[in-house]
N, C-alpha and C positions, 0 to 999 in steps of 0.2 A: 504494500500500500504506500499512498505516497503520504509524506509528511503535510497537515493543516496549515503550516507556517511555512512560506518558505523564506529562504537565507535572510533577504532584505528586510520581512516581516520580524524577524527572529532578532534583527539588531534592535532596527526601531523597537521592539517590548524591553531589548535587554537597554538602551539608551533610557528612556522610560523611567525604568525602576531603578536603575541606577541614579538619575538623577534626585530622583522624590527622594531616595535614602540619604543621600548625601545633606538634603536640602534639610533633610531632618537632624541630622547629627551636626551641620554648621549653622543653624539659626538658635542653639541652645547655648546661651552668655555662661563663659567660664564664672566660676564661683572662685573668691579668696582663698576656701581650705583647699582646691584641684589645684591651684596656683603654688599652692606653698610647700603644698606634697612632695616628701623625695622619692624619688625613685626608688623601683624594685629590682632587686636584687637578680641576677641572672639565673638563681637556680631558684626561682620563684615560676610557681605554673602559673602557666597565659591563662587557661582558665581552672575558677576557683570551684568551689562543690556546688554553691549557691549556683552560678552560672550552668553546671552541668547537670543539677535537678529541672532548672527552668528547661534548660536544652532538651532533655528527654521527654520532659512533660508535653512537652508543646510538637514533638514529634510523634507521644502515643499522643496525644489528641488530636491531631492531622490523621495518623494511620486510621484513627476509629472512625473518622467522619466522612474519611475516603470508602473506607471497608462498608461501612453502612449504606453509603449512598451507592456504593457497586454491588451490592448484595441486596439490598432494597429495590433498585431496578429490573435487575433478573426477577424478583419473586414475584411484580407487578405483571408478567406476561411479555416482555422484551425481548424473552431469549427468544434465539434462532431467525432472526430475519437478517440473520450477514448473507453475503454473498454464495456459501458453501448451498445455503438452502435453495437457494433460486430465488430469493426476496428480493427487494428491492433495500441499497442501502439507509 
């Protein structure tokens, strides 16, 4: 099958969200205590527990909302109308 996006489509979305992130993380005004803070140490982990509980969490809750909604559409009567049946896409 061919890919929904193609290459041109595929920057323009990654230009996109690139930009709105960035626009997020540079419109937030440093604070005096980030200012004053010294630096971390090189055997200090990039990320910390607090950051890799959010990171998991927020990846099972992506898996479960994908899983549901692709397991909820098959159970609604969906399946089998690819291509292999003679359906129409």
């Amino acid at each position: 099958q061919d890919s929904p996006l193609k290459a041109v489509q595929m920057l323009w979305v990654n230009l996109i969200m690139d930009t709105l992130a960035s626009l997020a993380l540079a419109t937030e005004p440093p604070t005096e205590a980030l200012l004053l803070r010294r630096p971390y140490g090189r055997d200090h982990p990039l990320v910390s527990g607090t950051m890799l509980r959010n990171i998991l969490g927020h990846a099972a809750y992506q898996l479960l909302v994908i899983f549901t909604l692709l397991f909820a559409g098959q159970s609604r009567g969906h399946r089998g109308r690819g291509l292999r049946d003679g359906g129409n896409p």
